[in-house]
N, CA, C and O of each residue as an XYZ file, in Angstrom:
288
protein
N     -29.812    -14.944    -11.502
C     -29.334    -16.130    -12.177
C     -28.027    -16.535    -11.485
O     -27.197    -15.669    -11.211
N     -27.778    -18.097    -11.132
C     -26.663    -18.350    -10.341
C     -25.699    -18.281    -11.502
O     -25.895    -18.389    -12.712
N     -24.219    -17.996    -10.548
C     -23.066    -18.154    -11.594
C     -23.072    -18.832    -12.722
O     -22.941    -18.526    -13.907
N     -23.310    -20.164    -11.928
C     -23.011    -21.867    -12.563
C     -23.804    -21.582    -13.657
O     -23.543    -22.139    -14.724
N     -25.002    -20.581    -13.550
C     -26.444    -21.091    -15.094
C     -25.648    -19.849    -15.845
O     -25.323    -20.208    -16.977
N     -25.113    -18.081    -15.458
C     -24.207    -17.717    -16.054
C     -23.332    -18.262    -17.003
O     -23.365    -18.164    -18.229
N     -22.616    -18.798    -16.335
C     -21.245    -19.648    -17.049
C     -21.592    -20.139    -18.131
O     -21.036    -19.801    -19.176
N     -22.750    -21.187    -18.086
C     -22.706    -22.196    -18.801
C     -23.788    -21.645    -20.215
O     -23.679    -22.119    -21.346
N     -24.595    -20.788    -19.905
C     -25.013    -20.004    -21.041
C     -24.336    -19.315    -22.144
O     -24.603    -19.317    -23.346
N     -23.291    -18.654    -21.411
C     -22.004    -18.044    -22.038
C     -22.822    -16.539    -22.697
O     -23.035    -16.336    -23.892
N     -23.131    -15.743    -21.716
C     -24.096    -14.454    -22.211
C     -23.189    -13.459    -22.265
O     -22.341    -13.216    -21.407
N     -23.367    -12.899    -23.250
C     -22.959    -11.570    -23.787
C     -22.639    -10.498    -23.149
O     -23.356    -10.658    -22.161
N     -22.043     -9.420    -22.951
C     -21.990     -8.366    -22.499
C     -23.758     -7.424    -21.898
O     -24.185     -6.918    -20.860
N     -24.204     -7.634    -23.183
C     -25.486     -6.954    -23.578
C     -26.561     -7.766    -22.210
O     -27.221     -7.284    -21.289
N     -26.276     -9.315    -22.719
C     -27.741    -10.017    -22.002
C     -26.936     -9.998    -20.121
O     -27.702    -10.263    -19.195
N     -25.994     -9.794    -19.921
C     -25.188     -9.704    -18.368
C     -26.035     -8.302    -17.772
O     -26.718     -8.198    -16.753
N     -25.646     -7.092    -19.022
C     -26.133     -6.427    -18.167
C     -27.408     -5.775    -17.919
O     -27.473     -4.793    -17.180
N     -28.515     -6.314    -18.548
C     -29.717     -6.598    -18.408
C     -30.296     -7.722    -17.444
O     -31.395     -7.522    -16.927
N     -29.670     -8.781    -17.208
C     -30.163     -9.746    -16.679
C     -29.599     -9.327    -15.188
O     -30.093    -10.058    -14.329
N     -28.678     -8.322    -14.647
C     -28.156     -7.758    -13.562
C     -28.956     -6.798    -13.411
O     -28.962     -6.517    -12.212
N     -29.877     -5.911    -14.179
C     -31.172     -5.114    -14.338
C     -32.042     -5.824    -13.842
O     -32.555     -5.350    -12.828
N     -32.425     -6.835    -14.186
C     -33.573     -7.423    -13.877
C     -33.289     -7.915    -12.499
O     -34.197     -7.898    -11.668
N     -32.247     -8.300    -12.229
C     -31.795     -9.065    -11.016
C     -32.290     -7.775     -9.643
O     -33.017     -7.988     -8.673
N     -31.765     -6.798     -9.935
C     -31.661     -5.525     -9.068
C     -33.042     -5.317     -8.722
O     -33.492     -5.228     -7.579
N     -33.849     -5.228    -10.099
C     -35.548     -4.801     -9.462
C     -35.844     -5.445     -8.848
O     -36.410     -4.922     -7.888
N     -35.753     -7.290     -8.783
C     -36.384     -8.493     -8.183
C     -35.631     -8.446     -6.597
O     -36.083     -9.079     -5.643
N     -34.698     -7.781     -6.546
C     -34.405     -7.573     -5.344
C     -34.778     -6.505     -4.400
O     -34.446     -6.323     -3.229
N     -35.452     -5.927     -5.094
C     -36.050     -4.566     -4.688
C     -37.507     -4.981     -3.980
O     -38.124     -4.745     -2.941
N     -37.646     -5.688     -5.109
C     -39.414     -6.030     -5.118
C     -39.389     -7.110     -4.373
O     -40.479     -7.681     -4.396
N     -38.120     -7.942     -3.325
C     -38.571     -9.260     -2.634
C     -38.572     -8.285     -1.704
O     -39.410     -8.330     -0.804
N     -37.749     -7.374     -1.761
C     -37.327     -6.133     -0.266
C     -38.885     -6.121      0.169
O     -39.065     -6.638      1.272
N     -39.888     -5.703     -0.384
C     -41.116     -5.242     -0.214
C     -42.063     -6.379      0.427
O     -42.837     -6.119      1.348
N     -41.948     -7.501     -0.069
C     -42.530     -8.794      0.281
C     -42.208     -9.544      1.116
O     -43.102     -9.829      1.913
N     -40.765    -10.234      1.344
C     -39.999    -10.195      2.308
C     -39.940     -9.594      3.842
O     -40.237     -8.400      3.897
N     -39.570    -10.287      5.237
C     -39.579     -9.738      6.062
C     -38.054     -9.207      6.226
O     -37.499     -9.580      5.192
N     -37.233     -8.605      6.922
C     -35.909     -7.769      7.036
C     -35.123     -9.154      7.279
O     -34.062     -9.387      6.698
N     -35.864    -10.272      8.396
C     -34.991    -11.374      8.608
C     -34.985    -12.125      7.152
O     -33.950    -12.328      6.517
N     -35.920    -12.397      6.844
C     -35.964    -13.396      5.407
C     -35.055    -12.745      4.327
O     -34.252    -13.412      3.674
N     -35.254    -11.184      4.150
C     -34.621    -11.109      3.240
C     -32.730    -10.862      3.755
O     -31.999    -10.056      3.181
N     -32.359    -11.600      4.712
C     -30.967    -11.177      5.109
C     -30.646    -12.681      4.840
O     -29.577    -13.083      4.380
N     -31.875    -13.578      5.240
C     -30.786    -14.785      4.895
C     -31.187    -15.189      3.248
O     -30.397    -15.792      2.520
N     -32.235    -14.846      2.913
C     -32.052    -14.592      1.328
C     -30.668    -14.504      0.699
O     -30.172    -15.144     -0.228
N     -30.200    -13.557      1.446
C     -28.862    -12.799      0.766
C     -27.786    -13.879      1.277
O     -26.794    -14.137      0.595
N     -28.008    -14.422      2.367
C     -27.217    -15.688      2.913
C     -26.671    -16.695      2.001
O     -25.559    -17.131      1.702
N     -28.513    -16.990      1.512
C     -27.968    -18.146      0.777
C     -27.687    -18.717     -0.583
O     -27.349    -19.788     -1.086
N     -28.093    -17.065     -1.060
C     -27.374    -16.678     -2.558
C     -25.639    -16.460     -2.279
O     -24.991    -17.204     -3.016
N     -25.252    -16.069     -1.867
C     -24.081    -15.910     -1.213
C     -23.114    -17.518     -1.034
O     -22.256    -17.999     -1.773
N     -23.701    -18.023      0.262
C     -23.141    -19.426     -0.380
C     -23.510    -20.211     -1.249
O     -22.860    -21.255     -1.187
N     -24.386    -20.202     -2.178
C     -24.618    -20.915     -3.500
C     -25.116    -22.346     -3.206
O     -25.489    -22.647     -2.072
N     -25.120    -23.089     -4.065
C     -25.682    -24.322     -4.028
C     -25.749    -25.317     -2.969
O     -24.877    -24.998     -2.161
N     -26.295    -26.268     -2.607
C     -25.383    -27.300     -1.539
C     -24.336    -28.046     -2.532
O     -24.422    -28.064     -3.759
N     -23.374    -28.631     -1.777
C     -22.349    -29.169     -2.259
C     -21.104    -28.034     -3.051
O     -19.902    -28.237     -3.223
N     -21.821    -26.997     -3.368
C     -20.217    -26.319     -3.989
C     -20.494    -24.898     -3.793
O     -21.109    -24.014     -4.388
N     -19.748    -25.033     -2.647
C     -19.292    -23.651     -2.228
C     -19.083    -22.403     -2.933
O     -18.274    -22.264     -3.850
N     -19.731    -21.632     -2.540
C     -19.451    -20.545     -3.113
C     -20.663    -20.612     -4.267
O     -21.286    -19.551     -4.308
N     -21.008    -21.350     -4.959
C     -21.719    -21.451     -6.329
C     -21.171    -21.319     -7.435
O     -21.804    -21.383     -8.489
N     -19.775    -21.094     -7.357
C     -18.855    -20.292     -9.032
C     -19.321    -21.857    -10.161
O     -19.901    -22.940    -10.244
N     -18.501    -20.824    -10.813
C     -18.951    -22.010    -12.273
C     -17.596    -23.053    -11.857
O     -16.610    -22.887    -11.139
N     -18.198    -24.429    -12.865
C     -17.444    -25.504    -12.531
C     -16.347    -25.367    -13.408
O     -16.463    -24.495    -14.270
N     -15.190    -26.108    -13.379
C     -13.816    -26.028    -13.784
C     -13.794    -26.165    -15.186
O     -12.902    -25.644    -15.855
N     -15.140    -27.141    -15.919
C     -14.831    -27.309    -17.454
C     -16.528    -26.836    -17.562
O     -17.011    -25.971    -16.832
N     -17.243    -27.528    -18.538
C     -18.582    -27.092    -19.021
C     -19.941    -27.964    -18.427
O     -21.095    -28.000    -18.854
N     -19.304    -28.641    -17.268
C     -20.576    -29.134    -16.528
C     -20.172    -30.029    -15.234
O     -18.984    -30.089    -14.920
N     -20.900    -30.542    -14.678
C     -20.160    -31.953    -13.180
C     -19.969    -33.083    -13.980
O     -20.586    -33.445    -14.982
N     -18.800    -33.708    -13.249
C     -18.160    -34.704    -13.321
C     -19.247    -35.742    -13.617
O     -20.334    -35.703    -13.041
N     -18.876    -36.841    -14.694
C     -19.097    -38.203    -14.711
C     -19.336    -38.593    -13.477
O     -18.510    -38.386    -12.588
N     -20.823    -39.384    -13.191
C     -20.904    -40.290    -11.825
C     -21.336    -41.584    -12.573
O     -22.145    -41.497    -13.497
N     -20.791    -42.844    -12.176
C     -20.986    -43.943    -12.964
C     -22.147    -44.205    -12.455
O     -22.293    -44.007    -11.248
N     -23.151    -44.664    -13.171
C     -24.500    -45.313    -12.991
C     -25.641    -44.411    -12.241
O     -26.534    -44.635    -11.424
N     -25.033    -43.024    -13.104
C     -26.103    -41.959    -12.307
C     -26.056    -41.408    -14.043
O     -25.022    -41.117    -14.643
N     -27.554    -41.365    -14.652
C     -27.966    -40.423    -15.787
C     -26.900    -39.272    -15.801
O     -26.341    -38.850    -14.789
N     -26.675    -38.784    -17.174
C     -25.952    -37.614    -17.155
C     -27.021    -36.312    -17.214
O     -26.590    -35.158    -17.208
């Protein structure tokens, strides 16, 4: 689960460290499916996170900015 969907869920102690459980096996189990190159830039591009925001961290308040005449 990216930061940003982290953040904005606001999960518990309990559901963090289960959902970091689950995270670990699925990384285990792409290990297997995955070739050594795929799964390195896998890790690439979890690493830099989204396009447009670096890194992927959560945003500064509880979602992106107002864009005028773009749906919220």
């Amino acid at each position: 689960m990216p930061p940003f969907v982290r953040h904005r869920m606001k999960l518990d102690a309990d559901q963090t460290k289960k959902i970091e459980a689950l995270e670990a096996e699925v990384r285990t189990k792409l290990g297997l499916i995955l070739t050594r190159d795929q799964m390195q830039e896998f890790e690439e591009i979890l690493r830099e996170g989204p396009p447009g925001r670096p890194g992927g961290g959560p945003p500064e308040d509880d979602g992106p900015p107002h864009r005028p005449g773009r749906p919220d």
